[in-house]
Each structure stands twice: as structure tokens, then as C-alpha cells.
C-alpha positions in Angstrom: -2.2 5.6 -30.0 0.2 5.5 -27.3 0.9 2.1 -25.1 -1.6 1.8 -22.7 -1.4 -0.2 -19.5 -3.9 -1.0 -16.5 -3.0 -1.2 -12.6 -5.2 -2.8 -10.2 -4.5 -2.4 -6.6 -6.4 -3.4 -3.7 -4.8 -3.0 0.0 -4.4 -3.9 3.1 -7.7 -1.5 3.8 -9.8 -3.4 1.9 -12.1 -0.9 0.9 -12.8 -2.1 -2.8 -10.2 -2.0 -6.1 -8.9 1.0 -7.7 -7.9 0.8 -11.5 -5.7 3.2 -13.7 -5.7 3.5 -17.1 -1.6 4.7 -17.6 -0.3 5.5 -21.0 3.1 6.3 -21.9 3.7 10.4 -22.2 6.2 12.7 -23.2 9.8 10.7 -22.0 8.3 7.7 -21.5 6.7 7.9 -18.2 3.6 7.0 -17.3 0.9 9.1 -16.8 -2.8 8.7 -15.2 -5.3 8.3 -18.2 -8.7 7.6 -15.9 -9.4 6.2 -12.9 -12.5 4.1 -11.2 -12.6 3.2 -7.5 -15.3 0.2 -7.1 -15.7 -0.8 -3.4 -15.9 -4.5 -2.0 -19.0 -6.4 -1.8 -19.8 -7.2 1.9 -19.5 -10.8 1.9 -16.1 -10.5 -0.2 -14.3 -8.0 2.2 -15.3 -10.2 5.0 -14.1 -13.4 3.7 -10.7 -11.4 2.4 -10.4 -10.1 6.4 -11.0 -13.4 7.8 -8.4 -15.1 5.4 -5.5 -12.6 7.2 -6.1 -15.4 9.9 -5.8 -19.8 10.2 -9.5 -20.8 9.3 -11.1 -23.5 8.8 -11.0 -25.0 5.3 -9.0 -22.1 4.5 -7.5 -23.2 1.7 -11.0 -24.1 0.0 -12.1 -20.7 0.5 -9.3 -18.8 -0.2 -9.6 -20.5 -3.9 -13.3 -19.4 -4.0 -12.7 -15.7 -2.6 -9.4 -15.2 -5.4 -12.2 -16.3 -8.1 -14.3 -13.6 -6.2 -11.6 -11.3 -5.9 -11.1 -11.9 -10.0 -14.3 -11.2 -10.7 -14.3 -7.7 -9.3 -10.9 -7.1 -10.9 -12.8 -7.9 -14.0 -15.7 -5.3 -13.5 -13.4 -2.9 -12.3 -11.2 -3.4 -15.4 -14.5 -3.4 -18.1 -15.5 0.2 -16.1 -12.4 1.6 -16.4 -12.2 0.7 -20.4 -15.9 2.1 -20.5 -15.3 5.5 -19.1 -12.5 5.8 -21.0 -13.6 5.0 -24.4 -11.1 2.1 -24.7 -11.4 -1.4 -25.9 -9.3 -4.3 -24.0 -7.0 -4.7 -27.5 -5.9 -1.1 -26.3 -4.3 -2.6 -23.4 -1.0 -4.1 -23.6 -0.8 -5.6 -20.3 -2.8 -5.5 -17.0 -0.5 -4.8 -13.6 -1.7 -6.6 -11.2 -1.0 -7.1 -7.0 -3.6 -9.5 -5.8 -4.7 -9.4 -2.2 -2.2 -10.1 1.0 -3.4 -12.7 3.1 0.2 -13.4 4.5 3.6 -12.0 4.4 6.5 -13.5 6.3 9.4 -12.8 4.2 12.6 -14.3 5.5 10.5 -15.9 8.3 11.1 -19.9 9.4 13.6 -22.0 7.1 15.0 -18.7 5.7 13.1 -17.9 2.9 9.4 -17.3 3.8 6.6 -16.2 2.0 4.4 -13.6 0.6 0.9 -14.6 -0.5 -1.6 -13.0 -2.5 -4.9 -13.9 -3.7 -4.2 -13.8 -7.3 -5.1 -15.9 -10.5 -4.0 -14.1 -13.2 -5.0 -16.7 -15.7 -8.5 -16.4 -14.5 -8.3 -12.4 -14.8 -6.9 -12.8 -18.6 -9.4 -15.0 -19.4 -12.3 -12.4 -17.6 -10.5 -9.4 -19.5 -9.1 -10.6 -22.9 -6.1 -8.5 -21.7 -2.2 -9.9 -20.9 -1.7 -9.7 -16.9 1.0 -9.6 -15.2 1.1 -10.5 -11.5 3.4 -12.5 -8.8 5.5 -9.3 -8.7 6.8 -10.1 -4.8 7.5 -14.2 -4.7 10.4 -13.6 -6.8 11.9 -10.7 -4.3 11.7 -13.0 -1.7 13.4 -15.7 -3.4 16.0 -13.3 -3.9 16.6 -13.2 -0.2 14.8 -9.9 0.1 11.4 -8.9 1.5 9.2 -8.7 -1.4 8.2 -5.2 -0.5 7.6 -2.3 -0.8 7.7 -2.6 -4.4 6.3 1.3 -4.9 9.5 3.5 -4.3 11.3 2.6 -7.5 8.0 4.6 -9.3 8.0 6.9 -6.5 11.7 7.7 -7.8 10.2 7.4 -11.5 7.3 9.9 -10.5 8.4 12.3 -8.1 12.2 12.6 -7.8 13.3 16.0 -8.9 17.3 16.0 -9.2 19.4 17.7 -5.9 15.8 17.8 -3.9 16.0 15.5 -0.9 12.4 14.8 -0.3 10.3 11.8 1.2 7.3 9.9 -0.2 4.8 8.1 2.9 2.3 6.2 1.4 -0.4 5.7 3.9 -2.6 2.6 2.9 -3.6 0.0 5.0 0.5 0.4 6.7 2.6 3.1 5.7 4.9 2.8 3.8 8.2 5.8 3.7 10.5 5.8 0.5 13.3 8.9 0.7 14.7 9.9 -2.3 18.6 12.0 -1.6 18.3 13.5 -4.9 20.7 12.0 -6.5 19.5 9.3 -7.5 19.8 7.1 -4.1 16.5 5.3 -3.0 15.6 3.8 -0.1 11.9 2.5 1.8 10.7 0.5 3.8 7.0 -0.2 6.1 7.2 2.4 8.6 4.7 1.1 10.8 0.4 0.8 10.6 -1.3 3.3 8.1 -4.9 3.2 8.2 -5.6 -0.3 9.3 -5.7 0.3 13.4 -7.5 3.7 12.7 -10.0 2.0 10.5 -10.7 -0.7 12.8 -11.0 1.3 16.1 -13.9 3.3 14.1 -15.6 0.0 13.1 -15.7 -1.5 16.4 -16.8 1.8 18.0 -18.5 3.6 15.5 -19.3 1.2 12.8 -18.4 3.3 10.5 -15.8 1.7 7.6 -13.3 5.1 8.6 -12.9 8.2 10.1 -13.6 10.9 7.0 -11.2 13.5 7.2 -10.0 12.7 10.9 -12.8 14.3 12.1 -13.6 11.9 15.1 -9.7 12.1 15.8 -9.4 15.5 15.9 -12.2 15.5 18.7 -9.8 13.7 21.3 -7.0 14.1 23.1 -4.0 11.9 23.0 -3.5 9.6 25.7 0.8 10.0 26.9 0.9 6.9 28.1 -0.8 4.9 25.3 1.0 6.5 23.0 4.0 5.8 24.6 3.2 1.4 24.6 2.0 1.6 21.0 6.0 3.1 20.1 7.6 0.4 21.8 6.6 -2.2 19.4 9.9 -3.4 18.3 9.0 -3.3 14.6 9.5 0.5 14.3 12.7 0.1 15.5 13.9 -2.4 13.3 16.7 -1.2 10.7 15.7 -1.8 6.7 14.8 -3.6 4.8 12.2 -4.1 6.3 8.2 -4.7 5.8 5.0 -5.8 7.6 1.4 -6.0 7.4 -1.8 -7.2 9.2 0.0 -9.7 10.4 1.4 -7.6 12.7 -0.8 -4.8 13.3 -4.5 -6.6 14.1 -7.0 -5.6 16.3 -5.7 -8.3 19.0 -2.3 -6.0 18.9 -3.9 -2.9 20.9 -5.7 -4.9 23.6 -2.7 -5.6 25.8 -1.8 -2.2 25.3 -4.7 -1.3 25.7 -5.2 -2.8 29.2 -1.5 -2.2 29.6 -2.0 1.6 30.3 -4.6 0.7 33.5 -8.3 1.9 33.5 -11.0 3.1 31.0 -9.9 5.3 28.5 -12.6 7.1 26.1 -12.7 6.1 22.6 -12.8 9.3 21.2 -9.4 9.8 23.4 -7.7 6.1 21.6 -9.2 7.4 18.4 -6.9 10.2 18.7 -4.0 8.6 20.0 -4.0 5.9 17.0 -3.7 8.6 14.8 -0.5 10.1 16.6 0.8 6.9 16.5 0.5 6.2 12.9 2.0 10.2 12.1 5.0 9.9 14.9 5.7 6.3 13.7 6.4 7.8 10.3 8.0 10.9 11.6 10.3 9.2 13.6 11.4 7.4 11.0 12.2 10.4 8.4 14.1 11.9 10.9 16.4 8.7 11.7 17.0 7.8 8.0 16.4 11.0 5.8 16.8 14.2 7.9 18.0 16.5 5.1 14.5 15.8 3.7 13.3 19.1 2.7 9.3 18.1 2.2 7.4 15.2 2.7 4.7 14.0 -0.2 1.5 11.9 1.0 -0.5 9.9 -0.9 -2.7 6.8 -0.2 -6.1 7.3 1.3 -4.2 8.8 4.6 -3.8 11.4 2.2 -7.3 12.4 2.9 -7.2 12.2 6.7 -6.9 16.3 7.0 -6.2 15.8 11.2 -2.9 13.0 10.1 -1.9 15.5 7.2 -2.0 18.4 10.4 -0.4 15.9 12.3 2.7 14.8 9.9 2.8 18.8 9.5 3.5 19.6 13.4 5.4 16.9 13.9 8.0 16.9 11.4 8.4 20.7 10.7 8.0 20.0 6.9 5.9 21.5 4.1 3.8 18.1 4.0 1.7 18.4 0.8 -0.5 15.8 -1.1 0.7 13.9 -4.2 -2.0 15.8 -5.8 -0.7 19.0 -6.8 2.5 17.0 -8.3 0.1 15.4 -10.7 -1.0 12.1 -9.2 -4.1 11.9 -7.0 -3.2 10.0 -3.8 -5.9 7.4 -4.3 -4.1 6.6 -7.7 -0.1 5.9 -6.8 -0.3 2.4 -5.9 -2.3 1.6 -8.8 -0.1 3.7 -11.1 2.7 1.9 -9.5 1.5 -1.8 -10.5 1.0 -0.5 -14.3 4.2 0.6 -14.2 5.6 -2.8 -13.1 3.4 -4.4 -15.8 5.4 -2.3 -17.9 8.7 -3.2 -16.6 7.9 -7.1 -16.6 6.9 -6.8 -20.3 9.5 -5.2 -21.4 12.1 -7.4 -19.4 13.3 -4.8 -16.8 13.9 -5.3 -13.5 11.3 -3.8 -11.2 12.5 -4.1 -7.9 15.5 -1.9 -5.8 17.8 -4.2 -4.0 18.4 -1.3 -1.5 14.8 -1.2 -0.1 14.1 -4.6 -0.6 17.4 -6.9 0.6 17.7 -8.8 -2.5 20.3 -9.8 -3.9 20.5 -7.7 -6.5 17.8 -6.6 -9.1 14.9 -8.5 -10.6 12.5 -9.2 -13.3 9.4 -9.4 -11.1 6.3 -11.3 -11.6 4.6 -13.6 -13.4 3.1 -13.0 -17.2 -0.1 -14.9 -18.6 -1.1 -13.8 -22.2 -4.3 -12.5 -23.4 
């Protein structure tokens, strides 16, 4: 039976956990075996939100919500090992990312820090599997910025020899890796993915997203919004480079917001938020990988048929999903962290100095054993 692996992933969008079963296929490479998406409990999304933000007694709870957190990588593991008709001694090793709470790389004395709610020896114990975790920490102690960590598979995955071509992975924040076709990599955080989107449809619609982009697609864009949202200085920042909700909360479009002057309909900010995430990664493919000759999507912007219209007419590419190329978009990330599970077992280094800043390339994370 081949080597199988598992890869957990839950995001910035905090929608629930996804889990890949990846085995190792003709070559080598990794390839999607099943796949179960099992959304948050309530209670556990809203403590993991709240902990993006000083609390009181944070530290308590954040101990209590990574047992949580643990818990539902657990049941997501066991579901994924049911429908599959696996056992756990089929597993060599769980990959791993924890939850983001904080991430200030190269911020304050020089160093930083990345934090994710993670006990992997809690989740070995739960599973009766190895896991691997910790992959960023040692990134950043390499001087770089602990992220993004999925390019290297996106080169593993979907680089096709003399084919410039970009991968944007729209999460939570997007994330652009360009691949020259000869081998070269770079990405970096090209600005907000889903996260503003998602939020503005909570707070007016109380809905958790807008399916498809419908609600988007209703509005028109507002020139001069869109026009304060691109001067945040992030987007012009050269790589490395990487971000998260620290940057891009709800409290970052008010002043912009009321910058602009005057009532604006939601349906109309809706829209604009959604040029704003497609010209943010636009803008950046054209200034660091114009001989692209198509842009891949994956991530649950993927979805989002008005942002995948959007990327279309704005960058005058063939913009397809990850998809057709073999990988459902709701599956890369999660593919990604089996793949560094992989790499950390097997003593390779899984991180690429040139998207990251480090100072050079790294075994990354953190093993406990079954």
C-alpha cells in the first residue's frame, strides 16, 4: 500500500477544517486520496475570532480553545479515515497548521512571531497517528516571514516546464506564487482574500459568505472607495512579504469607510470589496510576473464566480480553477500541509528562501510520534 499522509488546514476564514488523505503516486507526488470538510462549532469559531485580538485572560482561553481546536482536528481526522476505508496505522504522519491568532514576523526586537493554536501532542494522542506541526516558527527564526509556506507545492503541483503561470490562493488573504517556468519561485500575501468580503456579509446580511458573489455582482463599485482601500501601504510593499487579520479586520474599512464622505449602500461596498480583493491581486501579477501566460485559483475564492469574472477582466488572462488540473480548490492548502508532513519526515527542507526571506532553506516544523 502506498505511503499515506493526512493534511489539516484551517484558515484565516474560519469556516471549519478541511482534511486530505494524500498518498504518494506515480513519481512520487502526492495526490488527493479523499477529502472531508467539517465546519466549526459556533462557540469555537467565535472564541478562535476573538483570540485574533488582546482579551482578557487570553492566554487561559487560548489553551482551552487549541484543546478545542484538537478535538475537531481529531473528528475530522477519524471521518476522513472512515470514508476512506483506512485505519490510523495507514498513516505515516499527520501535516498539520494550527490556527493563526498572531503573525508579526520580523516585527519589534527583530525577530517576531507567528502563533498558531496547535498542540500536536494532544492531536497524536487523539489520533494514534505521528503529527507534524510548527512548520512557520522555524522560518521566522531564520530571519524570514514564516509564510506563505504553499508555493513550494504549488511548484511541486502545478509547474509545467517553459509555462510562466501564477497560482492565487484566495483563503482568508490571498496569497500569489508565480512560477517562470524554469524552475524560479516566488509568493508572497497579496493583500485580503475572503476575510473583508466575509465579514461585510455578516454584519449586513448575516450570512457566513456571499455564495458565488451573487450579492457582489448586484452592486456597483464605488471609484472612490476603491481607490482608499489601494492605498493601504501593504500592497505596495516589495517581497517577502506576508499578512493576516491583523491587518485586514473589520476596524480597517471604517475610516475608509467614512473617509469617502456620506452613506454608501451596502450592496454598492459589497461590490467594491470584491474589486479590491481581484485588483489587489492583479496588480500584483502584473508588477512581479507579467509574462504570466494564465492565472490558477484555488481556495474557497475559487468559488466566488463574480471574483473569478473579476480576476478574468482585469488581468486579460485565461483564469481557470485548480480543478481541471487535478486538485479541487478547497483541497490545495490541505494537500500542501501533507506534503510538508512529508518533507519534515523525510528530513527535507520545506520552505523557499526566495518567498520567504530566510536565510537559506529549512527543515520546518515540529514532529511528535504516534
Amino acid at each position: 500500500m502506498a505511503e499515506a499522509f493526512v493534511g489539516l488546514m484551517s484558515g484565516t476564514s474560519l469556516d471549519g477544517v478541511d482534511a486530505v488523505l494524500a498518498v504518494a503516486g506515480d513519481g512520487g507526488a502526492l495526490q488527493g486520496a479523499g477529502h472531508v470538510h467539517q465546519p466549526f462549532e459556533p462557540a469555537l469559531r467565535g472564541e478562535l475570532l476573538a483570540l485574533n485580538r488582546s482579551g482578557a485572560d487570553e492566554l487561559h482561553r487560548a489553551a482551552l480553545a487549541t484543546n478545542a481546536l484538537m478535538r475537531s482536528y481529531a473528528g475530522a481526522v477519524q471521518a476522513l479515515l472512515a470514508a476512506a476505508g483506512r485505519r490510523a496505522a495507514d498513516v505515516r504522519a499527520i501535516g498539520a497548521h494550527g490556527q493563526t491568532v498572531r503573525h508579526r514576523p520580523g516585527g519589534f526586537d527583530g525577530t517576531g512571531y507567528t502563533l498558531q493554536l496547535m498542540n500536536g501532542a494532544l492531536l497524536a494522542e487523539l489520533t494514534g497517528i505521528a503529527v507534524a506541526c510548527d512548520f512557520r516558527s522555524r522560518d521566522v527564526a531564520a530571519g524570514g516571514q514564516g509564510a506563505p509556506l504553499v508555493p513550494a507545492f504549488h511548484a511541486a503541483c502545478f509547474g509545467q516546464a517553459g509555462q510562466a503561470q501564477s497560482v492565487l490562493n484566495v483563503g482568508g488573504i490571498a496569497n500569489l506564487t508565480l512560477l517562470d517556468g524554469a524552475g524560479g519561485v516566488i509568493g508572497f500575501d497579496c493583500g485580503p482574500g475572503n476575510v473583508l468580503m466575509d465579514a461585510w456579509t455578516q454584519q449586513q446580511q448575516g450570512q457566513p459568505f456571499d455564495a458565488g458573489g451573487a450579492w457582489a455582482a448586484q452592486g456597483l463599485v464605488h471609484p472612490g472607495l476603491l481607490a482608499e482601500l489601494l492605498r493601504e501601504p501593504f500592497l505596495a510593499l516589495p517581497p517577502p512579504k506576508s499578512t493576516g487579520r491583523d491587518l485586514f479586520t473589520p476596524d480597517w474599512l471604517q475610516p475608509r469607510l467614512a473617509a469617502v464622505g456620506g452613506p454608501l449602500a451596502a450592496v454598492d461596498v459589497m461590490a467594491t470589496l470584491a474589486e479590491f480583493t481581484a485588483m489587489a491581486a492583479v496588480q500584483a501579477l502584473r508588477r512581479h510576473a507579467p509574462a504570466s501566460g494564465r492565472l490558477v485559483v484555488c481556495g474557497g475564492g475559487a468559488f466566488n464566480a463574480h471574483l473569478m469574472g473579476r480576476l478574468a477582466a482585469l488581468s486579460g488572462l485565461p483564469v481557470v480553477s485548480s480543478a481541471p488540473l487535478g486538485v479541487p480548490p478547497d483541497q490545495v492548502e490541505a494537500l500542501a500541509f501533507a506534503w510538508l508532513a512529508r518533507a519534515r519526515v523525510q528530513g527535507e527542507p520545506g520552505n523557499v528562501p526566495a518567498v520567504t526571506g530566510a536565510a537559506g532553506p529549512r527543515v520546518l516544523g515540529a514532529l511528535y510520534a504516534a
